[in-house]
C-alpha positions, 0 to 999 in steps of 0.5 A: 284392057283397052288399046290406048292402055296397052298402048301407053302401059299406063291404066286408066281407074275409074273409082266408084264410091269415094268416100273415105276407102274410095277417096284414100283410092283415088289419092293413092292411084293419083300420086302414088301408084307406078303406071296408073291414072285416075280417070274418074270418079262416081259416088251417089252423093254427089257433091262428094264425088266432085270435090274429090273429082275437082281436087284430081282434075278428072271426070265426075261421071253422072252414074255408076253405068256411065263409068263402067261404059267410058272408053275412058276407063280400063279399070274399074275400082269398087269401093261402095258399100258392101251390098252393091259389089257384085251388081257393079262387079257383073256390070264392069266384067261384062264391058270386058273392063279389069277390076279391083273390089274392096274386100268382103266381095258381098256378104251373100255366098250365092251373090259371090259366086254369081260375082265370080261366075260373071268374072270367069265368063268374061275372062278379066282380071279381078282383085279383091282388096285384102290390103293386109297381105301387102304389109311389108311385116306380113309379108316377110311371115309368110316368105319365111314359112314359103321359103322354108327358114322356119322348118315345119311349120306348127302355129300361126297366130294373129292378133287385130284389135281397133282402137275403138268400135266402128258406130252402132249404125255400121255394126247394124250393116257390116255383116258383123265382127266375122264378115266385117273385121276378122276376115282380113285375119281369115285371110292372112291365116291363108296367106301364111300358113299356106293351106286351106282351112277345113275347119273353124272354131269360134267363141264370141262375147261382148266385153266393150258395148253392150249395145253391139251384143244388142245389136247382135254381134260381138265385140271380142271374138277368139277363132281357132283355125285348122288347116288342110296341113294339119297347121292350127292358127289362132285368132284373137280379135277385139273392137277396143284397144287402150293403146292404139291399132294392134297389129300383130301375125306370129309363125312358129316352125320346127326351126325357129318363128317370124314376127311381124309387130306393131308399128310405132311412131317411132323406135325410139326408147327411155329407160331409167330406174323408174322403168321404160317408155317408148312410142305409142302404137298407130290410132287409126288403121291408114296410119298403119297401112297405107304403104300395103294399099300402095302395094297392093295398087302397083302389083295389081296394075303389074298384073293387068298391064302385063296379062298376068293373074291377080295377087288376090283373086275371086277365090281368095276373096270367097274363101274368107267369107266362108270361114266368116259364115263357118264362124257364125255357125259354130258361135251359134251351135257352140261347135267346131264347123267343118267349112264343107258345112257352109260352103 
């Protein structure tokens, strides 16, 4: 972190990419996050980036270098496309700058840990984007499994279904369901369960659009997780959800379970002798998660301004990417797939 930082104990983002992750970031550090600034912004198109550089009276600088180098800033925030994370990552860790980098960190292990060997040499905090551990809801699981209150703990299960599937055109780059939308559950499977996982096993169909399976992928997936203490936690994900954006995570101990459920418009419900109703659930994922991502933005500008560790490091980022791959393998060879196996 720089000297004026220091010196002022607030964080000055620059934001390569603003489209609509980036621009939501910008938005969040601008006014809503406790001890940062947006100090400018990057994307390629750049007629993007200076509407959004305009709305916030900050820099559009003319490249992603030129960001990365400024004095003016001393964090840099990835959010461009998957496939440039770890060139940018390396580029920013090397002037010494902290970084924040949407989740997956690169769909290539070996482009990983390059990523993180570069992070390690240069000694700067780096924090990969898992928003999900910062929902109030998700989080209360996972304290209740650390702290205990459950007993022993014996399932975990999570539930993600999207209200629709993404473009064919994004399904042909994502790196496909495992890589691109169960890994945030990999990674909460880790986060509740408290363990490592030592072995994945995955079943994947196409029950939505035939034209994701001709594609090469699914659309609705079942993961079964085994973890380093014995705890099993399911996963069932789909890309289209009648009723809106289903969020759900369930720990179940030897003393009792925690839930973290939907969230709804409202709480309110009617019944009557016909039957019940009550709001609808979220449509759109930043309906549901925007307070995470805040979250998320204030303990990571904790952690660098006061010198500490990351809530969610290059590890954390690199081991959901090896349950996504175990994934893969084990739909391919109808098996379960030791993570040992691909990683």
């Amino acid at each position: 972190m720089s000297d004026t930082a220091s010196q002022s104990d607030r964080l000055r983002v620059g934001v390569l990419g603003v489209g609509r992750i980036g621009s939501m970031h910008v938005d969040l550090v601008a006014n809503q996050v406790e001890g940062a600034d947006v100090s400018g912004v990057f994307d390629v198109y750049a007629d993007g980036a200076a509407a959004v550089a305009d709305r916030h009276d900050v820099t559009r600088f003319d490249s992603a270098e030129q960001l990365i180098a400024s004095d003016q800033v001393d964090a840099v925030a990835i959010c461009t496309s998957t496939d440039t994370h770890i060139d940018l990552l390396v580029a920013a860790a090397e002037t010494g700058k902290a970084i924040f980098c949407e989740k997956p960190l690169s769909l290539d292990l070996s482009e990983v840990d390059r990523g993180l060997a570069a992070v390690e040499a240069a000694g700067v905090p780096l924090h990969v984007g898992f928003n999900r551990r910062f929902d109030a809801g998700h989080r209360s699981v996972r304290d209740a499994v650390a702290n205990g209150v459950l007993g022993d703990l014996r399932q975990v299960s999570i539930t993600s279904r999207d209200p629709a599937p993404p473009p064919i055109s994004y399904i042909n780059v994502s790196g496909g369901i495992f890589l691109d939308m169960t890994i945030h559950d990999f990674d909460m499977a880790r986060y509740v369960a408290g363990s490592e996982v030592v072995e994945v096993y995955a079943r994947g169909w196409v029950s939505v659009d035939q034209a994701i399976g001709d594609a090469g992928d699914y659309d609705t997936v079942t993961v079964i997780l085994t973890h380093e203490n014995g705890v099993v936690t399911t996963i069932d994900n789909c890309r289209q959800s009648a009723y809106g954006y289903d969020q759900r995570v369930e720990a179940f101990g030897s003393a009792g379970a925690a839930f973290s459920d939907n969230h709804r418009e409202h709480y309110g419900r009617t019944l009557t002798a016909a039957g019940g109703s009550s709001a609808l659930v979220p449509n759109f994922f930043l309906d549901r998660y925007i307070p995470s991502y805040v979250n998320q933005w204030n303990d990571f500008v904790a952690a660098v301004v006061g010198g500490q560790p990351t809530p969610v490091t290059g590890l954390d980022g690199r081991a959901p990417l090896l349950m996504g791959l175990a994934a893969n393998k084990s739909v391919a060879e109808n098996r379960p797939v030791a993570i040992a196996e691909v990683g």
